[in-house]
N, C-alpha and C positions, 0 to 999 in steps of 0.2 A: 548572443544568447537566443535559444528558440523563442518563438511566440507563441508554440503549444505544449503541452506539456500532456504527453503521450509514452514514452518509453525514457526512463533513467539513460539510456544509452545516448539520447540524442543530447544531452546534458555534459555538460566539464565540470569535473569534479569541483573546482574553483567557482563555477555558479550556483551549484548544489550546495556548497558550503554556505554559499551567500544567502540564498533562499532558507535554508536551516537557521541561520543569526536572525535570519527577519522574522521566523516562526517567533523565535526565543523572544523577541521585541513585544513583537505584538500580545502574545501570551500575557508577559509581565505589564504592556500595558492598560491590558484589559482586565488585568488586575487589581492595578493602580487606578480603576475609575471607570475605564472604559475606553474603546479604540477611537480614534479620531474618523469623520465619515471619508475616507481615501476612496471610498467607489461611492460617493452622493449621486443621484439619479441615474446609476449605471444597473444594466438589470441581468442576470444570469439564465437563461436556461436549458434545464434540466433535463435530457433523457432519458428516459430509463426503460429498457426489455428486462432487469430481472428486479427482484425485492430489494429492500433495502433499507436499513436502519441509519447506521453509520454513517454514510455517503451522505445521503439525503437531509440529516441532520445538519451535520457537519458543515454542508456546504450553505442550507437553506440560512442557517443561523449565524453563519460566520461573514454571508453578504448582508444581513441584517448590521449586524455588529457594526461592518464597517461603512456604513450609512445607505446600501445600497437593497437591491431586491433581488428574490429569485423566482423562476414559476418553475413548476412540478408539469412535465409532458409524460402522461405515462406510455406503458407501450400502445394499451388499446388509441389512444389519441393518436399519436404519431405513424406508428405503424413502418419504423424505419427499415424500406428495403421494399419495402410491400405493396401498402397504401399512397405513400410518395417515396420517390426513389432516397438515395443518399443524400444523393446534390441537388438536390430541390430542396431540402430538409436544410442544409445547409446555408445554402444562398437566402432561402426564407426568414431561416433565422438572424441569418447576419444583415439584413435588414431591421432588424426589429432591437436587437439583444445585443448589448457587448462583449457575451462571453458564451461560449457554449459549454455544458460538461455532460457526458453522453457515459452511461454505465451499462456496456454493451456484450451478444454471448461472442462476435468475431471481430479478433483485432481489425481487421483490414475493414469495419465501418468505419472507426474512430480517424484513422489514417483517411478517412476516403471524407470527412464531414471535412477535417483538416485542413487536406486539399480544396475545397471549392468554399470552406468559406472563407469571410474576411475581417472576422471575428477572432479571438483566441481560442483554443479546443484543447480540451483537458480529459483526460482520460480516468472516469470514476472508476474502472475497471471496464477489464476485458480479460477473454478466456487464457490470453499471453501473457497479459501482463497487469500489475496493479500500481503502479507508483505511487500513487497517494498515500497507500498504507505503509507504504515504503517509507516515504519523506518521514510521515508520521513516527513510524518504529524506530528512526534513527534519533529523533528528538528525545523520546523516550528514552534510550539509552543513555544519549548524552547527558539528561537533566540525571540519572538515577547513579551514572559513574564518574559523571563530569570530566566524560570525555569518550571517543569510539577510537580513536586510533591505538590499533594493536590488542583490543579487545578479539575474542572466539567464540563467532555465532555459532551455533549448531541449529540444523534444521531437520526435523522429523517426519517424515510423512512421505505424500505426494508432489513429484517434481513437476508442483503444479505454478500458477501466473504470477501466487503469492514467493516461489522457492526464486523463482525469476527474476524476480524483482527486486527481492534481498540480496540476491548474489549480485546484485551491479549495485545496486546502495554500499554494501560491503565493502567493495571495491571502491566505491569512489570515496567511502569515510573511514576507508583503513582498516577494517574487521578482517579478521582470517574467518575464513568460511566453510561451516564443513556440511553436506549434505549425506543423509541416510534415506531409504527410501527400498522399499523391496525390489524384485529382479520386476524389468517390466513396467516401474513405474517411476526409475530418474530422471533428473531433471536434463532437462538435451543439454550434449555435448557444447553446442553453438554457442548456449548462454552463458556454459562455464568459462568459454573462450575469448568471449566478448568480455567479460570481467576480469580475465587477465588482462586483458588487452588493456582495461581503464588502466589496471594499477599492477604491473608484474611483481612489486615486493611483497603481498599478503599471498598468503598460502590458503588455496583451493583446492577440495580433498572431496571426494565420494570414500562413503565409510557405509558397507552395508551394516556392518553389527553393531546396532543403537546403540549399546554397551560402551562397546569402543571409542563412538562418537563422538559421546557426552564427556568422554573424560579430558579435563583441562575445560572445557567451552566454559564463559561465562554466561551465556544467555543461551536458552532451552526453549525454543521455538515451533510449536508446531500448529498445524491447521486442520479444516476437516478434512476426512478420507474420501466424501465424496460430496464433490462442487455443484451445484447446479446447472443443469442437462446430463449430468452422470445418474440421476435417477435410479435407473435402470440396473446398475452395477451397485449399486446397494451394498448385498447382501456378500457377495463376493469378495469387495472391497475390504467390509468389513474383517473379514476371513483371514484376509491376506496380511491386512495392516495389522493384527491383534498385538502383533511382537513390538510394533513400536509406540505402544499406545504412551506418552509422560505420565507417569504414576512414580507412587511414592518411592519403589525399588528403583526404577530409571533413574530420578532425581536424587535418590542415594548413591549413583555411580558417578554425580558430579560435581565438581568441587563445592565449597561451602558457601563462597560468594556467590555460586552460578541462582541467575534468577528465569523465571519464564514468562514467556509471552505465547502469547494467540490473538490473530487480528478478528477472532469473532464473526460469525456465529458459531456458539464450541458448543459441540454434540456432545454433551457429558455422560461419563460411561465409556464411551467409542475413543476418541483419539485421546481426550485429558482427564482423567477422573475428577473427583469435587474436591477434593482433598487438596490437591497440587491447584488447580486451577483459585480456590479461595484460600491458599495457604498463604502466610506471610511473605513468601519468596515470590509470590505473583507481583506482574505487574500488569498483567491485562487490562484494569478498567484502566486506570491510568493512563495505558496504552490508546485505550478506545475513546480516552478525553482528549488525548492528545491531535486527533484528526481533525480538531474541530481548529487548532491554530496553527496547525499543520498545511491545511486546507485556505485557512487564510494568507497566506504566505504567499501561495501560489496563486491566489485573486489577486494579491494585490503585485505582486510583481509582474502580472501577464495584463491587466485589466486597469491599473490605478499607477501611482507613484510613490517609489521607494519611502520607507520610514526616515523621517530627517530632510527628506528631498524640497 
């Protein structure tokens, strides 16, 4: 089993499964009273180059929970890459910290903190990839169908670090996967490939006509049109995506159980309207609570001792 937790690829689906039971523990044990302190004087920190809601919650609160700490490094503090290099950043921390989690704009920092430290490194995101909200998303499912195997994601938008990172969660917890996305903006071939690769019996599909896409999918997934350091492409963006925005008529071309998601921050109006995103067939906030013992999962499996242990 890795010690980082960085890319769903570097994971077997049989650990990922295990890591998902433990979510599902802890959740209900913090339910039940409260979590037991599995990381007591053990301390997390934080780095962060972009914003952050979720992440930053999620993880600040969920080393509280479990008896432990986190500090917040913002970017002007740290200054990774810059001010001090990776691996100073690294080695520093892992003196000090038993955990790194770094929400960075180029994969190859989080791979590179990974490298020289001696700590575990967890990846809050990055411009490739997101697994946390992965982990997360899939618990969410399980708890809402009670069960992901042989379920039909569909995903809408941009084949951006979040389509990425579903498509290899998909894969390792059984989902058929279907991706849409305009000319110019799929999701790379590589990652569709690497996700067969996990699991060849689910069926992975590029479907440009949203229309098309939706139909059969139980879960209607999509994100914003444009990430942060897309700035720029704004208005374009917007232009391009308009056909796949989930609105009421999309969500009428999919079945009746089909529910939706978005891992948030949703530009309402742009990709999901208010309708679909607060309608009953949402499961977004749910979704967005869900990170918080999603997140612990992955503390305590890389950082503490299993549940029961």
């Amino acid at each position: 089993m890795p010690r980082n937790f960085l890319d769903l690829a570097d994971w077997t689906s049989v650990d990922l499964q295990g890591l998902l039971q433990l979510a599902q523990q802890l959740k209900c044990e913090w339910r039940d009273g409260g979590n037991r302190p599995l990381l007591a004087g053990q301390t997390l920190g934080m780095i962060f180059q972009k914003a952050s809601l979720r992440t930053r919650v999620s993880f600040e609160v969920g080393m509280k929970h479990l008896g432990g700490h986190a500090i917040m490094l913002g970017a002007d503090e740290v200054g990774l890459g810059q001010r001090e290099s990776v691996a100073d950043v690294a080695r520093v921390l892992s003196g000090m910290v038993q955990g790194i989690m770094a929400r960075v704009y180029a994969h190859s920092d989080v791979v590179e903190l990974a490298h020289w430290a001696s700590v575990p490194v967890i990846n809050g995101l990055s411009d490739d990839r997101h697994p946390c909200q992965a982990l997360s998303d899939m618990l969410t499912i399980n708890e809402h169908f009670g069960r992901t195997d042989g379920l039909r994601l569909c995903y809408l938008g941009d084949g951006n670090n979040i389509a990425a990172s579903l498509a290899l969660a998909c894969a390792h917890f059984g989902l058929h996967f279907t991706v849409s996305s305009p000319e110019g903006y799929a999701l790379d071939e590589e990652v569709l490939a690497g996700a067969e690769k996990i699991n060849a019996r689910i069926d992975i599909g590029l479907q440009s006509d949203p229309a098309l896409a939706v139909a059969g999918a139980d879960i209607l997934y999509t994100d914003t049109w444009v990430s942060m350091g897309q700035e720029a492409e704004t208005e374009e963006r917007r232009q391009v995506f308009r056909p796949w925005q989930l609105n009421a008529a999309l969500l009428g071309k999919a079945p009746s159980q089909a529910v939706v998601m978005h891992d948030l921050p949703a530009y309402r109006g742009k990709e999901i309207t208010d309708d679909v995103a607060d309608g009953d067939r949402s499961l977004i906030f749910p979704q967005a609570a869900n990170r918080l013992h999603a997140q612990k999962a992955i503390l305590v499996e890389l950082m503490g001792k299993r549940c029961g242990a």
